[in-house]
VEXDREN-2710 file (C-alpha; in Angstrom, 1 decimal):
% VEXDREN-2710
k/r/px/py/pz
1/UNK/3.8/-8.6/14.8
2/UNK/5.0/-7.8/11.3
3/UNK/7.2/-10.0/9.3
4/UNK/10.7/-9.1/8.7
5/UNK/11.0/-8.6/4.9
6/UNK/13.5/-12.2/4.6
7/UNK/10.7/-14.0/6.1
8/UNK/8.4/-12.7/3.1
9/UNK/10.8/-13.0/0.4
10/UNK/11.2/-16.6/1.7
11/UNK/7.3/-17.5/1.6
12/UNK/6.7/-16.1/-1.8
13/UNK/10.2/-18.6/-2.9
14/UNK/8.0/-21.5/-1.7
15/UNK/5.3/-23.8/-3.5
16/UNK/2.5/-22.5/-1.3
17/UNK/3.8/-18.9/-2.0
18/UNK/4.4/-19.1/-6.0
19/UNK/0.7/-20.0/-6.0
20/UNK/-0.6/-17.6/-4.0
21/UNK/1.1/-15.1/-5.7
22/UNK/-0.1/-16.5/-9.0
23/UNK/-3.6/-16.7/-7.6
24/UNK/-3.5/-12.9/-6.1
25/UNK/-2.1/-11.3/-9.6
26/UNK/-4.4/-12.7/-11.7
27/UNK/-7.4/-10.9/-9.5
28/UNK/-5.1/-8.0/-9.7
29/UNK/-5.0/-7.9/-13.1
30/UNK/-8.3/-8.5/-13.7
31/UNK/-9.5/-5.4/-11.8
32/UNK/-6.8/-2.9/-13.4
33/UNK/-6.2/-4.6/-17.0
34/UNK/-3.7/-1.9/-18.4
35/UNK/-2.0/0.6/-16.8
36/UNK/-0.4/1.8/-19.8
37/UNK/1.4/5.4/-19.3
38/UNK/0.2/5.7/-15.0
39/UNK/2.7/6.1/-11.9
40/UNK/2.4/2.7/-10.1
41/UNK/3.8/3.5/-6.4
42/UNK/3.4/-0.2/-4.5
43/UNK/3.2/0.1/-0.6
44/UNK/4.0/-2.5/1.9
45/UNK/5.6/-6.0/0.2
46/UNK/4.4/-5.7/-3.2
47/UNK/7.1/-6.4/-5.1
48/UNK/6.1/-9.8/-6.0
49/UNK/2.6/-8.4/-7.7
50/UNK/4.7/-5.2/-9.4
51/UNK/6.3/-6.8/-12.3
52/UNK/3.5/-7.4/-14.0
53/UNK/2.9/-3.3/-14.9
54/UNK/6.5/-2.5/-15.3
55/UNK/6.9/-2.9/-19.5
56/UNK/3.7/-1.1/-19.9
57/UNK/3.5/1.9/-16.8
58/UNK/5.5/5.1/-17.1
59/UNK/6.5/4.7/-13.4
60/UNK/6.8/1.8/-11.0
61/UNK/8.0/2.4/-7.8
62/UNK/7.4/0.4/-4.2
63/UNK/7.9/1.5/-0.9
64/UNK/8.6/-0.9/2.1
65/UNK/8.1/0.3/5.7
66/UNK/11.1/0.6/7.9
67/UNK/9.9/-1.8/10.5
68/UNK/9.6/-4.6/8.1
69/UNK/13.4/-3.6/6.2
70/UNK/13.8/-3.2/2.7
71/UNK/15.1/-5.6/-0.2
72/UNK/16.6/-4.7/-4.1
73/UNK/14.2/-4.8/-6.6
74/UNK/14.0/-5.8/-9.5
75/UNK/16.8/-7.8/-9.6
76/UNK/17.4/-7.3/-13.2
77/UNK/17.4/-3.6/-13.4
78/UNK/17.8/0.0/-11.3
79/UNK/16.3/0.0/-8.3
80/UNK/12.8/0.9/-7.8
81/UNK/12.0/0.4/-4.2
82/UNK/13.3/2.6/-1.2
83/UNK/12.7/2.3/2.7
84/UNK/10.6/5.0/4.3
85/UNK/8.3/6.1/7.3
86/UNK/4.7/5.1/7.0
87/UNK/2.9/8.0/8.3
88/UNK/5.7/10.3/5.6
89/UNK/6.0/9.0/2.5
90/UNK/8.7/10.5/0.6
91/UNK/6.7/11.5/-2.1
92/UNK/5.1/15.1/-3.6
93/UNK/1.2/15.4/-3.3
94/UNK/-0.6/14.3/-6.3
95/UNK/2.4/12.2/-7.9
96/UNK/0.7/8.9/-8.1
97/UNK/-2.2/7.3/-10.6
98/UNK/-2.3/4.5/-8.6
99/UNK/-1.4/2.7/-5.8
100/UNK/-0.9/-0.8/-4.5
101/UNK/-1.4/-1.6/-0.7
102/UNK/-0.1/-4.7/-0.2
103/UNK/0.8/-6.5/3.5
104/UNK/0.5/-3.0/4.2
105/UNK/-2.7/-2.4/6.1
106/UNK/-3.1/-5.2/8.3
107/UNK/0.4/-5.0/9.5
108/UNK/0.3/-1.1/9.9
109/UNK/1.6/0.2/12.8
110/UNK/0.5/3.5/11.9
111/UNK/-2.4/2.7/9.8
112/UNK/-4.5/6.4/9.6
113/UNK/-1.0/8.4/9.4
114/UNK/-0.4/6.1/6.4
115/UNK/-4.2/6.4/5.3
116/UNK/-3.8/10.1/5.3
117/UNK/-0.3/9.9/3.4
118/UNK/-1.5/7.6/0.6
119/UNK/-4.7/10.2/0.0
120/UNK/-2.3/13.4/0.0
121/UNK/0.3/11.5/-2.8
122/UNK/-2.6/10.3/-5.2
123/UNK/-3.6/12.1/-8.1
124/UNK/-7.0/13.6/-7.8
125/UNK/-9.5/10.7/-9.2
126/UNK/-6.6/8.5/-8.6
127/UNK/-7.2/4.9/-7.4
128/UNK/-5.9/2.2/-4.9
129/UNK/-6.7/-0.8/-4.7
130/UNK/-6.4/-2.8/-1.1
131/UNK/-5.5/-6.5/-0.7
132/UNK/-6.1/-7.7/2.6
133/UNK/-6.3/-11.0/4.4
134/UNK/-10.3/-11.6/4.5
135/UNK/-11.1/-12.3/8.4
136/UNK/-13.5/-14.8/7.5
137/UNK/-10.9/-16.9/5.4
138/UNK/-8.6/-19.8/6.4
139/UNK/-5.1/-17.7/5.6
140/UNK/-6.0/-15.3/8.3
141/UNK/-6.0/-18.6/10.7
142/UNK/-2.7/-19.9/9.6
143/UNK/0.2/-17.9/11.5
144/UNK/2.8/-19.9/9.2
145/UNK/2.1/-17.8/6.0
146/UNK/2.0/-13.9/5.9
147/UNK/-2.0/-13.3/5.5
148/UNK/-1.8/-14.8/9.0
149/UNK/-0.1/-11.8/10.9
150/UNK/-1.8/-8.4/11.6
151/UNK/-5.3/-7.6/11.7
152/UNK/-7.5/-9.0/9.1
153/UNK/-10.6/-7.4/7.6
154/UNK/-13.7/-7.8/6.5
155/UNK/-15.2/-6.4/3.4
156/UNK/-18.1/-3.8/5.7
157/UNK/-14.7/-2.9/7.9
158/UNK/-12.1/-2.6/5.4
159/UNK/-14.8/0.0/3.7
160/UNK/-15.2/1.9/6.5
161/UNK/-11.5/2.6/6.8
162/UNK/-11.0/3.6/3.3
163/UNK/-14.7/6.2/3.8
164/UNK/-13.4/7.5/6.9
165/UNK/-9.8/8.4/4.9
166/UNK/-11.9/10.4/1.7
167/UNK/-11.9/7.5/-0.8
168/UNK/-15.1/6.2/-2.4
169/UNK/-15.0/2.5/-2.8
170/UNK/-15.8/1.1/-6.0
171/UNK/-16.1/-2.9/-6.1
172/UNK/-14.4/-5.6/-4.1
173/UNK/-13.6/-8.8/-4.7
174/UNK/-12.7/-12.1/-2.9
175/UNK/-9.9/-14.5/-4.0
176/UNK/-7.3/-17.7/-2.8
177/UNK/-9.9/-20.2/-1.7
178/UNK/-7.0/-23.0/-2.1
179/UNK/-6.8/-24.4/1.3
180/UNK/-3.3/-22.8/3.2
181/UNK/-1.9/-26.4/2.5
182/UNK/1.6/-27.2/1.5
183/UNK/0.6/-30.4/0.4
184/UNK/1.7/-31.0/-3.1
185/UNK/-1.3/-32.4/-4.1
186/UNK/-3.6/-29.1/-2.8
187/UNK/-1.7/-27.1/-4.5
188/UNK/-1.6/-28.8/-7.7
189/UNK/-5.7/-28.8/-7.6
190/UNK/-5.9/-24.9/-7.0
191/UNK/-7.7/-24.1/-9.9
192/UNK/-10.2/-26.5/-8.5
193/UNK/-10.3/-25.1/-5.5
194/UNK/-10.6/-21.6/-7.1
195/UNK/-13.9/-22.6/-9.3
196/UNK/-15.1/-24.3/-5.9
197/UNK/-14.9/-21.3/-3.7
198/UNK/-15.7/-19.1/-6.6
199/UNK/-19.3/-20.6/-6.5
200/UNK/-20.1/-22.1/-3.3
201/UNK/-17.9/-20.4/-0.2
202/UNK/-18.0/-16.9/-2.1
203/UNK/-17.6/-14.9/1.1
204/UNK/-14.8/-17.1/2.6
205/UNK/-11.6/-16.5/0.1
206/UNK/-8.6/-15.9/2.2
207/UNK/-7.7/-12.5/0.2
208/UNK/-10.2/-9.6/-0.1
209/UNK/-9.6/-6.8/-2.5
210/UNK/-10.5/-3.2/-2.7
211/UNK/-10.5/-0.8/-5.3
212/UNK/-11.2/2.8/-4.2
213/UNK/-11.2/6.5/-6.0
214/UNK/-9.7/9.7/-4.2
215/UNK/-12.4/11.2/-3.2
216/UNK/-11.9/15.1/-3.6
217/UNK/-14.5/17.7/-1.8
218/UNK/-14.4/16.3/1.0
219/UNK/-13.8/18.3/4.7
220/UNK/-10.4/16.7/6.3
221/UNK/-9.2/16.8/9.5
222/UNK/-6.1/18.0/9.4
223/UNK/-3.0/16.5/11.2
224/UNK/-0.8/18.5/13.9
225/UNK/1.8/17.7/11.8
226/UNK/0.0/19.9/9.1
227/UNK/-0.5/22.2/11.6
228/UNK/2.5/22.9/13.2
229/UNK/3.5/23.1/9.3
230/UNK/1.3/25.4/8.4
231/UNK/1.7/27.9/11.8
232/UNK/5.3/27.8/10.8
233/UNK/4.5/28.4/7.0
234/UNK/2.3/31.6/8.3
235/UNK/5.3/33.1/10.9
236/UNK/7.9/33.0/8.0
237/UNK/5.3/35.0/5.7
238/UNK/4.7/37.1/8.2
239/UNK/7.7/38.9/8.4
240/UNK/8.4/41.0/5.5
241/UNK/10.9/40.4/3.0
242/UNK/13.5/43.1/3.5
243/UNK/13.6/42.3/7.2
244/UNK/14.4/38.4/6.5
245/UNK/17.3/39.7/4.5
246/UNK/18.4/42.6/6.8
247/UNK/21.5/42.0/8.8
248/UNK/21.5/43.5/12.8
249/UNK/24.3/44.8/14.4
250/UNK/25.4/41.9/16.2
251/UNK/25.6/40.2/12.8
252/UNK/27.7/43.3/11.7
253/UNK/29.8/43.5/14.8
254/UNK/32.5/41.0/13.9
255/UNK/33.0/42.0/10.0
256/UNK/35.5/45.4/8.9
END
């Protein structure tokens, strides 16, 4: 079941949250370094990860599904975050350089109509990058935090997903071996904890992140919602111009 957006915004306002958060941007950061001048669209609740792009990308915007609600962000400034539908993003094709999935795709409820959305708004050679609760890690265990909800991955299935959707994954990474404590004294040791898991429980960090590139020639199945766009595209062309415009006598019969 996904969490409503107040139980997020109430996690990340915690101890246990702040760090996580401050564990999760630094790998963030150090797998896109500058954005400088890219459209940043966030998907999911990843608000708390955006701030650190907004002085330097042209664009930041998030989108929170409708399922989960919606909160104002930044607090500070205009508004840069909107509700929406996640198999129709309200965005044009090709209008983002990047995109952030954040407790997005293990709390999908439409996860491939969202797959296919996120590949039609990205640029071509655009890239996301996917953070995921690691379904080997302890976070994914621990229903009292967010990671713990959904459906976890692991690095082969996470792959798959993002393959079967036309995007070419490019590296991964695994980070937040801090135990899911909310003892103070855990916590304040989780840069221990980091350079412990870091070397010696590599494959069992309780976040896994994915960076992927648009893939471009690819042959893609194409949705019925495509369809029944297209077929009605193809009726309206179909009928010539002047006849569009033309008005019939019934149209005629109540004018003088």
């Amino acid at each position: 079941m996904r969490p409503h957006v107040l139980e997020l915004k109430e996690f990340y306002a915690t101890r246990r949250g702040q760090n996580a958060r401050r564990v999760i941007r630094h790998a963030i950061r150090a797998m896109w370094p500058t954005l400088a001048g890219e459209a940043l669209l966030g998907v999911g609740f990843a608000t708390p990860y955006l701030g650190i792009y907004r002085e330097e990308a042209e664009r930041v915007v998030a989108l929170m599904p409708a399922s989960q609600g919606v909160i104002a962000w930044p607090s500070d400034a205009n508004r840069l975050v909107a509700v929406a539908e996640e198999s129709e993003l309200p965005l044009a094709d090709n209008s983002m350089d990047r995109i952030l999935l954040l407790h997005a795709l293990e709390l999908s409820e439409e996860l491939h109509p969202m797959m296919d959305e996120i590949w039609r708004v990205l640029r071509p050679h655009g890239r996301l990058l996917a953070v995921v609760p690691n379904r080997r890690g302890l976070w994914a265990r621990i229903e009292r935090t967010p990671f713990g909800h959904g459906h976890p991955f692991t690095g082969g299935q996470l792959t798959r997903l993002l393959r079967d959707h036309g995007f070419v994954p490019l590296r991964q990474k695994m980070t937040l071996y801090v135990p899911p404590s909310r003892s103070r004294m855990v916590l304040r040791m989780s840069g221990l904890w980091q350079k412990l898991g870091q070397r010696l429980a590599r494959p069992f960090g309780g976040v896994l992140l994915i960076e992927a590139e648009k893939e471009l020639y690819e042959a893609r199945p194409v949705s019925k919602r495509a369809r029944r766009r297209a077929v009605v595209r193809m009726r309206a062309s179909a009928v010539p111009a002047g006849a569009r415009n033309a008005r019939t006598p019934s149209d005629c019969a109540g004018t003088n």
